[in-house]
N, C-alpha and C positions, 0 to 999 in steps of 0.2 A: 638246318633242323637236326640235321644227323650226329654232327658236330655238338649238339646242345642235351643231344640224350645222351650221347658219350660222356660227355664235361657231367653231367648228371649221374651216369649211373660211376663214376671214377669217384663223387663226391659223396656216393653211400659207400661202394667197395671198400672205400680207405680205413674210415669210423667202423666199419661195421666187423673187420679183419682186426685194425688195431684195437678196437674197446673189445670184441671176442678173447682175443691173448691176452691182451692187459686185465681182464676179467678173472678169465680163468686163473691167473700167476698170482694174482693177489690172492684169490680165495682158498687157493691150495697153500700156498705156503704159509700163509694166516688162519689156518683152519684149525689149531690147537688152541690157539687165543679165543678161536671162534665159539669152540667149544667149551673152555672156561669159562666165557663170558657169557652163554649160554643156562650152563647149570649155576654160575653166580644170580641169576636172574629170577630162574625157577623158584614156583612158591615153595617146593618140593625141601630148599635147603642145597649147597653145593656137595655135602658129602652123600644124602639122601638120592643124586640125580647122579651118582658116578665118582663127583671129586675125580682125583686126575683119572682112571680109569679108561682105555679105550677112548682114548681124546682124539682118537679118528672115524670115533662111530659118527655116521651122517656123511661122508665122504663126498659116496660114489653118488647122489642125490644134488651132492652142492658141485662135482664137478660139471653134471649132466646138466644144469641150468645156469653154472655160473657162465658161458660164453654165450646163448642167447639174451640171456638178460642182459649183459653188459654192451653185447653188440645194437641191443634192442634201444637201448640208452644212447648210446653215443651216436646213434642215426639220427636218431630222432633232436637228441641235444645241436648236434651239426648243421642241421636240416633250417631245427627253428629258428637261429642264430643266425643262420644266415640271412633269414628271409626277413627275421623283426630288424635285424642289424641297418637293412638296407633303408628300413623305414623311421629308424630313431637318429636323432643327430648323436655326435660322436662323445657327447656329454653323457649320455643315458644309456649308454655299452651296458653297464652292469645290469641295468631292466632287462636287457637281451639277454642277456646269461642268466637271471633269473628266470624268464619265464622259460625257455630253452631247458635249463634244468629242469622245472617244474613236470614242463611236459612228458620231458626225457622220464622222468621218477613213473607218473603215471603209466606209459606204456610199456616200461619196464618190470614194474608190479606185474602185471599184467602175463607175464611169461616167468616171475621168481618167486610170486606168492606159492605155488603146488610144491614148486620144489626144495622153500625155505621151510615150509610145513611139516616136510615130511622129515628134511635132516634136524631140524629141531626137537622131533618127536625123538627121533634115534641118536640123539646126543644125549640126551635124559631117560632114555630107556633102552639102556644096551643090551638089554635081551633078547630086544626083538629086530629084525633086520627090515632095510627100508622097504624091502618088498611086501613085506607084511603089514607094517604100516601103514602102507599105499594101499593095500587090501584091506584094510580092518576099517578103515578109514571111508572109503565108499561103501561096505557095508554096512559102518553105521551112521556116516552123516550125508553121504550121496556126494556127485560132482561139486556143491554146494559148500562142502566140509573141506576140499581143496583150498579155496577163498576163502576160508576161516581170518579172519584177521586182516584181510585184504584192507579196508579203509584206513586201519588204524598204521598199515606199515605204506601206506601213502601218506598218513599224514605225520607219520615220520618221518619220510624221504623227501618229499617234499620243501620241510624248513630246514633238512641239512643240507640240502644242495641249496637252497636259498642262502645258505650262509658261507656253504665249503666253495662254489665254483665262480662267484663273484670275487672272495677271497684271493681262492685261488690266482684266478684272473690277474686279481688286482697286485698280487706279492710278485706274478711274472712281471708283469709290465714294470714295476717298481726297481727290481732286480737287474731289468733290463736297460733303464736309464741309467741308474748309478753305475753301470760295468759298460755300458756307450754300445751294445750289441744286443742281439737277441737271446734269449738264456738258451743254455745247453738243455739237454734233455736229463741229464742228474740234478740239474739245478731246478728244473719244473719239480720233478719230482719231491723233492725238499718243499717248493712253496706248496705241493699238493698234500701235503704230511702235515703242515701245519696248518694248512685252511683246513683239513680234516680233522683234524685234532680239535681247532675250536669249534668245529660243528657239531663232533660227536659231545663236549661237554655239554655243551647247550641241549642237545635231543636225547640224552641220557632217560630222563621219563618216559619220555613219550616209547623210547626202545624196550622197556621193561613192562610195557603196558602190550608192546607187541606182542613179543614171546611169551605172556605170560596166558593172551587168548589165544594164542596156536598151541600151549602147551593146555589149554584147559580141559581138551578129552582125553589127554592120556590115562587118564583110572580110568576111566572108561574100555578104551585099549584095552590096561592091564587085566581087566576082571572078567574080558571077553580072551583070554586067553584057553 
């Protein structure tokens, strides 16, 4: 028994340390893109939200959630994969990777919805600092207004990892017979760049539909200044 919560708690430790750092290193050092892509998105117009401008406004908001969320994901992704894996024959792997993602997205939301909110807000309005948006923000929409957006950046998350971590999956494994070994971990990385790539074209809508209801109280904000 003791031996079995050990093997258990080694099999969150791992996911939950590695998706924490892999989390956070991608968000940081992709945070200017983030923020391009951001005010590109705004009804507001790109030059109207900043244009290049303080392209590290929203920082400290996306540092401060980026390793729960990601750690929050990759347990949970780890978790469910392992347990559908056991139950699906070896033909129907990618169903486990999908619904594992799936999950993983959901309970990820769950801890990156507050804190995408609020860097969102302070990438399109660099006047104001996240701690004021995080104040302005329960003063006028309540605990409530944190989750602003929340269904809609599941149901974004959702169909890109339906698309990026089966991919994914599927480029290592491929990668992995054609060279007679298992891939390095640069070479994952490559097949994870381009499973993402085709996932983010595909959910290009639906991510514009995001940010555009997190960003929809900002006059609101501004006029309560």
């Amino acid at each position: 028994m003791a031996k079995e919560q050990r093997d258990l708690f080694v099999q969150l430790l791992v996911p939950l340390l590695a998706g924490g750092i892999a989390g956070t290193t991608v968000d940081m050092v992709m945070f200017p893109v983030d923020t391009i892509k951001t005010r590109l998105q705004s009804s507001r117009g790109f030059w109207a939200s900043g244009g290049f401008r303080r392209i590290y406004a929203g920082i400290i908001p996306a540092a401060a959630g980026s390793a729960p969320s990601a750690a929050t994901f990759f347990c949970t992704y780890e978790l469910v994969k392992a347990s559908v894996g056991t139950l699906l024959p070896p033909e129907y792997a990618s169903l486990a990777h999908m619904m594992a993602a799936s999950f993983g997205e959901v309970m990820s939301c769950l801890v990156r919805v507050p804190f995408e909110l609020v860097k969102q807000r302070a990438q399109v309005n660099t006047g104001l600092r996240p701690r004021d948006i995080l104040r302005r923000t329960l003063q006028s929409e309540g605990v409530r207004g944190l989750y602003r957006g929340y269904f809609f950046t599941v149901a974004r998350e959702v169909p890109f990892s339906f698309i990026q971590y089966p991919l994914w999956e599927y480029f290592k494994g491929l990668w992995g017979s054609v060279q007679g070994s298992p891939v390095e971990p640069f070479q994952s990385a490559i097949c994870g760049a381009l499973a993402g790539g085709c996932a983010a074209a595909v959910t290009t809508p639906l991510d514009v539909a995001k940010t555009r209801i997190m960003l929809a109280m900002v006059s609101c904000v501004e006029r309560r200044q």
